[in-house]
Residue frames as qw, qx, qy, qz and C-alpha x, y, z in Angstrom:
[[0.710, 0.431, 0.465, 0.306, 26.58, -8.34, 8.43],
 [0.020, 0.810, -0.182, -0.557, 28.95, -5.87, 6.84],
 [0.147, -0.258, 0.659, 0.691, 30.32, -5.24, 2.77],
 [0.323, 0.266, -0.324, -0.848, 28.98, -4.41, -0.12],
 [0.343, -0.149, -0.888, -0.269, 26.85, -7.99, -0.89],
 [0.204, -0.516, -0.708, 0.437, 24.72, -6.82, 2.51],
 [0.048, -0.161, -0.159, 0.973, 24.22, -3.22, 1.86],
 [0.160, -0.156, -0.776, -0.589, 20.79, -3.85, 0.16],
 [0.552, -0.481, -0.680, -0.033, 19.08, -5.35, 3.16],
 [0.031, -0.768, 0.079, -0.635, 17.87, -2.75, 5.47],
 [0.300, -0.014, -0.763, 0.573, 18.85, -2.73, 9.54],
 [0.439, -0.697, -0.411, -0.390, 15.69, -2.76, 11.17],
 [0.586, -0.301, -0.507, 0.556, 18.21, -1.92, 14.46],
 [0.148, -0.188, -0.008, 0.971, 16.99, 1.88, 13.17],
 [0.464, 0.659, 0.407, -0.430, 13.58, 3.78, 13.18],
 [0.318, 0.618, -0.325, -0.642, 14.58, 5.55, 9.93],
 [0.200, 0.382, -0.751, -0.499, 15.41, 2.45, 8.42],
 [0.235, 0.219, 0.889, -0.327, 12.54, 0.65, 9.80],
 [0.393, 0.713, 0.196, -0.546, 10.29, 3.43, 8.32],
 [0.151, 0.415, -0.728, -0.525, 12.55, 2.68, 4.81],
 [0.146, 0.106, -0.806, -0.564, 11.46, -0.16, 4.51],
 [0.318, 0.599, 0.665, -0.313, 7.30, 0.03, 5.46],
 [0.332, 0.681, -0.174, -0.629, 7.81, 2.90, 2.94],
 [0.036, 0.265, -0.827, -0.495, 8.69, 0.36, 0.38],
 [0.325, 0.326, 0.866, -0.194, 5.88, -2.07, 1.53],
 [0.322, 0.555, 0.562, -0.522, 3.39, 0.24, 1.53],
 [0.319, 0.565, -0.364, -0.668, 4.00, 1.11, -2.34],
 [0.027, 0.063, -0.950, -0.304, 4.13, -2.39, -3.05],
 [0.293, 0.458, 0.767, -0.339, 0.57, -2.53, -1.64],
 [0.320, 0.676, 0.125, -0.651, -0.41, 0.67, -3.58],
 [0.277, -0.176, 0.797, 0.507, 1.48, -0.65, -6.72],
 [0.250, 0.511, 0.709, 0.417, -1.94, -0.94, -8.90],
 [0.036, 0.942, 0.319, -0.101, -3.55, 2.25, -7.71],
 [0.050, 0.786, -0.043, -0.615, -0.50, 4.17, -8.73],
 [0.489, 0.073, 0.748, 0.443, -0.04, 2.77, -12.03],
 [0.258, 0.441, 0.034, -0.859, -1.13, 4.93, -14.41],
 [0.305, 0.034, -0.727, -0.615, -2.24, 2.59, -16.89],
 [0.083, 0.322, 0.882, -0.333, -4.66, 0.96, -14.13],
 [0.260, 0.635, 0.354, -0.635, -7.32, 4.27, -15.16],
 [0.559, 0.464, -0.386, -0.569, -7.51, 3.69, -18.77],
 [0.882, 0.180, 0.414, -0.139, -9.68, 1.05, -20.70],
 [0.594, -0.110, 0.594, 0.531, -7.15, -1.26, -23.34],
 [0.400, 0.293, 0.633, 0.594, -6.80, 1.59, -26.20],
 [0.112, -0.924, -0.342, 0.133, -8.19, 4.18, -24.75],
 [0.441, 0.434, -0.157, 0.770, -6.55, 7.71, -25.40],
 [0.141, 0.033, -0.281, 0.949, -6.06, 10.86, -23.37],
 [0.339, 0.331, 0.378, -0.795, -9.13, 12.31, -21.76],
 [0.355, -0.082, -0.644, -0.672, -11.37, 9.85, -24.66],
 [0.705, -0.142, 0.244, -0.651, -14.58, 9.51, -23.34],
 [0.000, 0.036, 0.999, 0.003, -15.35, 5.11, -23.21],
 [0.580, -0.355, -0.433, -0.591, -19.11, 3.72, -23.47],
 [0.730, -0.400, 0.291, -0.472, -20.99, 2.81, -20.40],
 [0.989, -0.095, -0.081, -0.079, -20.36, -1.09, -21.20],
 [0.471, 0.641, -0.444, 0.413, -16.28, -0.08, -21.54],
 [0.414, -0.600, 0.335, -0.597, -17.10, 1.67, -18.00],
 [0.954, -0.228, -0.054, -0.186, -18.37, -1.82, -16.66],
 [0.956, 0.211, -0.074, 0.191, -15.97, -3.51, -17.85],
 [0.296, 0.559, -0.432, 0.643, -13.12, -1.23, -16.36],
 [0.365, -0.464, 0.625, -0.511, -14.42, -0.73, -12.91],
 [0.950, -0.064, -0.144, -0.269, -16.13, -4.60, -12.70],
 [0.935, -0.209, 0.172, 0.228, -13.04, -6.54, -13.51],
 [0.520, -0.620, 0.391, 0.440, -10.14, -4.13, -13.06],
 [0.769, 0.033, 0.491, 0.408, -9.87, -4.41, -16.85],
 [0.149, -0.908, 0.223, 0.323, -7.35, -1.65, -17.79],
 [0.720, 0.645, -0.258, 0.001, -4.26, -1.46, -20.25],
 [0.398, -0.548, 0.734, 0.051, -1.51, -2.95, -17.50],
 [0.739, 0.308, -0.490, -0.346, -0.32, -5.55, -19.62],
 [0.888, -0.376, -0.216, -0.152, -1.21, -9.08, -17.79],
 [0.635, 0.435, -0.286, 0.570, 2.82, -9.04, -17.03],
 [0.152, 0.156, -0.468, 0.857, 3.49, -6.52, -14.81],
 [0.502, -0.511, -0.005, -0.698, -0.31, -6.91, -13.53],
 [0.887, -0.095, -0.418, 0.171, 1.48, -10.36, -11.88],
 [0.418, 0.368, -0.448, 0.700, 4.14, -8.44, -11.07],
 [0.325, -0.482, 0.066, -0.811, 1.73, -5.67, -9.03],
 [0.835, -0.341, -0.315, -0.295, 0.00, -9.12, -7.58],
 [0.864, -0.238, -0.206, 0.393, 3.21, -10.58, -5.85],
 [0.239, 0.321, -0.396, 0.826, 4.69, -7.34, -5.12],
 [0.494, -0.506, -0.158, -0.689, 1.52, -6.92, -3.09],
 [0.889, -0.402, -0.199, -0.094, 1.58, -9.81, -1.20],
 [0.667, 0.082, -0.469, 0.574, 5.40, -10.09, -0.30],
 [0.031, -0.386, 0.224, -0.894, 4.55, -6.22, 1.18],
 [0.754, -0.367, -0.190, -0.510, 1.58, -8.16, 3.22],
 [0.838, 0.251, -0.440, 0.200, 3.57, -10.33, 3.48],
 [0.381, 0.217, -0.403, 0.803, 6.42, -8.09, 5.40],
 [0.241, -0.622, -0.020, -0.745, 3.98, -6.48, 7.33],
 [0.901, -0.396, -0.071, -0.163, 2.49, -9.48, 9.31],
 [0.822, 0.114, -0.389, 0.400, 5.88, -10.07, 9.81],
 [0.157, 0.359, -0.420, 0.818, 6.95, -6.78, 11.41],
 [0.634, -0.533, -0.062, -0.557, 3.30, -7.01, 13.56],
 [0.971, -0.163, -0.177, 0.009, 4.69, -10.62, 14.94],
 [0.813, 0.043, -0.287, 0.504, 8.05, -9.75, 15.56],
 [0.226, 0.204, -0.306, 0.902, 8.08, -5.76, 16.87],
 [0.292, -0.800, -0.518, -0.088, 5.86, -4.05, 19.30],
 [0.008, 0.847, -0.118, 0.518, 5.32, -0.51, 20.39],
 [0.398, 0.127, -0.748, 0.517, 7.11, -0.07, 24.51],
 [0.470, -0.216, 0.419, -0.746, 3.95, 0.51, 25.88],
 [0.831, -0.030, -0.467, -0.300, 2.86, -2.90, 24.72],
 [0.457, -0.417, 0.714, -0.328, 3.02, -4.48, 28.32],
 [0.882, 0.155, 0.348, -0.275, 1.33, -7.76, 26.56],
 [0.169, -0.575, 0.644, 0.475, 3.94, -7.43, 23.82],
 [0.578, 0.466, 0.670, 0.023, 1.27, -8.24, 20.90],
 [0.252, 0.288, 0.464, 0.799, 0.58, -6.78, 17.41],
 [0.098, -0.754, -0.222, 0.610, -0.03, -3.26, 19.02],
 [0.222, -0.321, 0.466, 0.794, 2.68, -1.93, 16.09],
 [0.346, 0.250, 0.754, 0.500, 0.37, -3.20, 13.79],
 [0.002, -0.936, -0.336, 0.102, -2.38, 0.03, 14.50],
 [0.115, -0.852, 0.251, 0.445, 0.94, 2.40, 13.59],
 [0.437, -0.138, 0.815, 0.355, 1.65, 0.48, 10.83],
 [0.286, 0.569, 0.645, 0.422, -1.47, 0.65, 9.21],
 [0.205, 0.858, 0.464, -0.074, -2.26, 3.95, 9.97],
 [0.155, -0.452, 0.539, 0.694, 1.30, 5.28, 8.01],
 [0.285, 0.270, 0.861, 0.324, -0.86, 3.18, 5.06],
 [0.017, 0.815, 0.578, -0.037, -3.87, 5.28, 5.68],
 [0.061, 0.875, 0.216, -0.430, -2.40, 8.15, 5.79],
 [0.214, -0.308, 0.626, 0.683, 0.06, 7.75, 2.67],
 [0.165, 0.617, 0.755, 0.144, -3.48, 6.48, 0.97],
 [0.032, -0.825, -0.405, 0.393, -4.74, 9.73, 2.17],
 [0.261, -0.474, 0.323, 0.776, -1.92, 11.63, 0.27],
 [0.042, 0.152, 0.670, 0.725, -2.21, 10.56, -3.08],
 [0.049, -0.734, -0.645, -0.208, -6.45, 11.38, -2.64],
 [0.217, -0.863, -0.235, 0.391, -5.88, 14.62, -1.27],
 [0.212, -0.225, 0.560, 0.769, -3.02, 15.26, -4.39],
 [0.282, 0.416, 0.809, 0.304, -5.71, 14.27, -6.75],
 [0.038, -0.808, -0.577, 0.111, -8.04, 16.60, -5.31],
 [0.053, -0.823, 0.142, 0.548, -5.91, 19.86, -5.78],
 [0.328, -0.246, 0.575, 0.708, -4.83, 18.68, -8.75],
 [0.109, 0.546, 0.802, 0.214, -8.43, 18.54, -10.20],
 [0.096, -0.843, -0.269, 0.456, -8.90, 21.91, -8.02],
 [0.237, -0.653, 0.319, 0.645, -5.96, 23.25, -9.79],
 [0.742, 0.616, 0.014, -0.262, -6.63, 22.00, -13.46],
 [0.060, -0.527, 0.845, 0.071, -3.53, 20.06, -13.35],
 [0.903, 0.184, -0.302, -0.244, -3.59, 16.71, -15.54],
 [0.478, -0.547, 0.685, -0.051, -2.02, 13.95, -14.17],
 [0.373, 0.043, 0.924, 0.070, -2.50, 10.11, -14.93],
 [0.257, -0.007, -0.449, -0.856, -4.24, 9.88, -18.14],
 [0.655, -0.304, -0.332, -0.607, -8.58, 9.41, -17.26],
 [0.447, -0.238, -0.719, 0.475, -7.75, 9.39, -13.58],
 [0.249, -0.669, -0.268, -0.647, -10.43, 11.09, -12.10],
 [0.366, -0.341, 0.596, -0.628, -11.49, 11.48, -8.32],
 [0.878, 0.009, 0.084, -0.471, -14.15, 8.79, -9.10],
 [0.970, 0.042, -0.216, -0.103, -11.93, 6.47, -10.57],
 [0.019, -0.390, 0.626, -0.675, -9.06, 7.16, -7.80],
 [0.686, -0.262, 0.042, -0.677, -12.24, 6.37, -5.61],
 [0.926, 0.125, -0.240, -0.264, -12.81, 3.02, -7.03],
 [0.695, 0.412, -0.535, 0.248, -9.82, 1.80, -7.21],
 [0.227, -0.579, 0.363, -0.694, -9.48, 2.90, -3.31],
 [0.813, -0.203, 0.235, -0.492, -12.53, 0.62, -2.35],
 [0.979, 0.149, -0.125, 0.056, -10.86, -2.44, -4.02],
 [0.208, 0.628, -0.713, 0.234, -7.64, -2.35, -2.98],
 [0.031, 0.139, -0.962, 0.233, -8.53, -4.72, -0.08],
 [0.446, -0.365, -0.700, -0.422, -11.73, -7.12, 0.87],
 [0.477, -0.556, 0.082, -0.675, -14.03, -6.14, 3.37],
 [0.922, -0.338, -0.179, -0.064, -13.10, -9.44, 5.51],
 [0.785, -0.029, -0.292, 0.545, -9.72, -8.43, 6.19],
 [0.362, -0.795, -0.210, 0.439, -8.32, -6.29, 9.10],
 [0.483, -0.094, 0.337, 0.803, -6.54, -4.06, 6.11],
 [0.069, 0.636, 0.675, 0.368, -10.12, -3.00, 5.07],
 [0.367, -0.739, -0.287, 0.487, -10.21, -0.37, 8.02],
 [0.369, -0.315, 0.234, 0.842, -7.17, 1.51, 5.94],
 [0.242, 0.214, 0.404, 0.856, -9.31, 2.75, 3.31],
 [0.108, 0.701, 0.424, 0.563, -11.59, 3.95, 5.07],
 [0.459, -0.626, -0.226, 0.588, -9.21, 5.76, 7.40],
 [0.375, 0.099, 0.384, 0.838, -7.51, 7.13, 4.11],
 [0.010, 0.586, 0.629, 0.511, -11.05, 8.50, 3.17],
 [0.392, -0.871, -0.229, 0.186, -11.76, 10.57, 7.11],
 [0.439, -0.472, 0.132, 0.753, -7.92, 12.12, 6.86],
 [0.305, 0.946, 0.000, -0.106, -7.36, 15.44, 4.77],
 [0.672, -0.450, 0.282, 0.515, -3.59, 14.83, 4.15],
 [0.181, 0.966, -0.136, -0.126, -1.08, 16.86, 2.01],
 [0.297, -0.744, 0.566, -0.193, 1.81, 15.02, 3.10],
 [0.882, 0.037, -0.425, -0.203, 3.57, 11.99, 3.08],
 [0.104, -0.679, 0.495, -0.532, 4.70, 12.27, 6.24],
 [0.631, -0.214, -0.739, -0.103, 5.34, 9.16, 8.23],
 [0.678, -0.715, 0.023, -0.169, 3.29, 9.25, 12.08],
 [0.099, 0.618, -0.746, 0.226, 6.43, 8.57, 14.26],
 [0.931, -0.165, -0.211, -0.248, 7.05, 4.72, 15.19],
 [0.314, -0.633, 0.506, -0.494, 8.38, 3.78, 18.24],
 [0.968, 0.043, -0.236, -0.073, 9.41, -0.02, 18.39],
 [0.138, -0.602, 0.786, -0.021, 11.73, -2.40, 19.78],
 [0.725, 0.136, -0.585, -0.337, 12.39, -5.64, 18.78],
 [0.785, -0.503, 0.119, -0.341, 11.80, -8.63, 20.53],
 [0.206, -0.702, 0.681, -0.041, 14.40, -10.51, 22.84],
 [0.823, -0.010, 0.565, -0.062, 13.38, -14.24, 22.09],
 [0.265, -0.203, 0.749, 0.572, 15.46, -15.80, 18.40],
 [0.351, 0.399, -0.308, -0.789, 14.04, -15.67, 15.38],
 [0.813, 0.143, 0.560, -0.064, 11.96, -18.66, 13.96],
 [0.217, 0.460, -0.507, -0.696, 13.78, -19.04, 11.06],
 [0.153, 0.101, 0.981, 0.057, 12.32, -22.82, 10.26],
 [0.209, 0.782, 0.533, -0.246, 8.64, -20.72, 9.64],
 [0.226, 0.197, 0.425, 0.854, 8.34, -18.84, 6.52],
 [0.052, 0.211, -0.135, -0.967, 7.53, -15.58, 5.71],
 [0.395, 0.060, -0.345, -0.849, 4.95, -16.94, 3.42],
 [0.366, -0.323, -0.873, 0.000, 3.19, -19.37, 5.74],
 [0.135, -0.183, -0.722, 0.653, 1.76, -16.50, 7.20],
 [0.085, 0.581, 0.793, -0.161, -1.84, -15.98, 7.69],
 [0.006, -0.145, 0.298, 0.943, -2.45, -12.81, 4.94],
 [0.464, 0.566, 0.679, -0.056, -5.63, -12.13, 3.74],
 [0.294, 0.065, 0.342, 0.890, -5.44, -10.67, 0.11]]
């Protein structure tokens, strides 16, 4: 596929551009936790302190000043990036996979975990350093927001609390080492008939 109406869609026939576009995923996944309105309650200012029931009512049910809009948006960018993932497990594997299964998918997530790992390990020097960031983003509620990203029944759950053992600095991706498999594509099976847990 060549000209300018293709140039969008990335060639997965290249690590770098393979690694483009998990780097895209993996923001879609992150998409509420970096949102800076996610850490303030509706009307809250700058460093204002909230009551205890506010508190509840922020970490409980996620309710924050994204306006419901783009907190859809955050929802279905999430999943398509789930979405793409389970695809790239199903369709690439590492070359020591003699079994040629969803090996990739353990280097996959743990680029997740350790990009997780970044932004908590930013936080923390920034907090060290007295640097403000995201208005009434703390470590704690960073934290939170951490633990809920995914439910504890799904094999994504693992990532936060790899994110939580790594010290990272860095958003450095692990190197990933794939080829793709030799059998056609199902195209007749969508993308979104596959088996995601949110």
């Amino acid at each position: 596929m060549k000209g300018p109406a293709w140039q969008f869609i990335p060639d997965l026939k290249t690590p770098e551009s393979c690694n483009d576009l998990l780097a895209v995923c993996n923001l879609g996944i992150l998409l509420n936790l970096l949102d800076f309105e996610t850490y303030s309650y509706p009307g809250q200012g700058h460093n204002v302190k909230i009551s205890k029931a506010q508190k509840d009512q922020l970490y409980q049910y996620d309710y924050n000043m994204m306006p419901l809009m783009d907190r859809k948006a955050c929802v279905i960018a999430r999943g398509q990036a789930m979405e793409l993932h389970q695809w790239f497990f199903s369709h690439f594997h590492s070359p020591e996979d003699r079994q040629a299964t969803r090996l990739g998918e353990s280097s996959i997530l743990s680029t997740l975990a350790s990009q997780l790992s970044t932004v908590i390990g930013y936080k923390n020097l920034a907090v060290h350093y007295g640097i403000q960031g995201a208005p009434n983003c703390t470590p704690e509620a960073l934290r939170h927001q951490v633990q809920g990203l995914f439910p504890p029944d799904s094999h994504y759950f693992n990532v936060t609390a790899a994110s939580e053992k790594l010290s990272s600095t860095s958003m450095a991706f692990p190197e990933l080492a794939y080829t793709a498999r030799k059998e056609p594509l199902d195209f007749e099976r969508k993308i979104i008939a596959c088996d995601v847990k949110y």
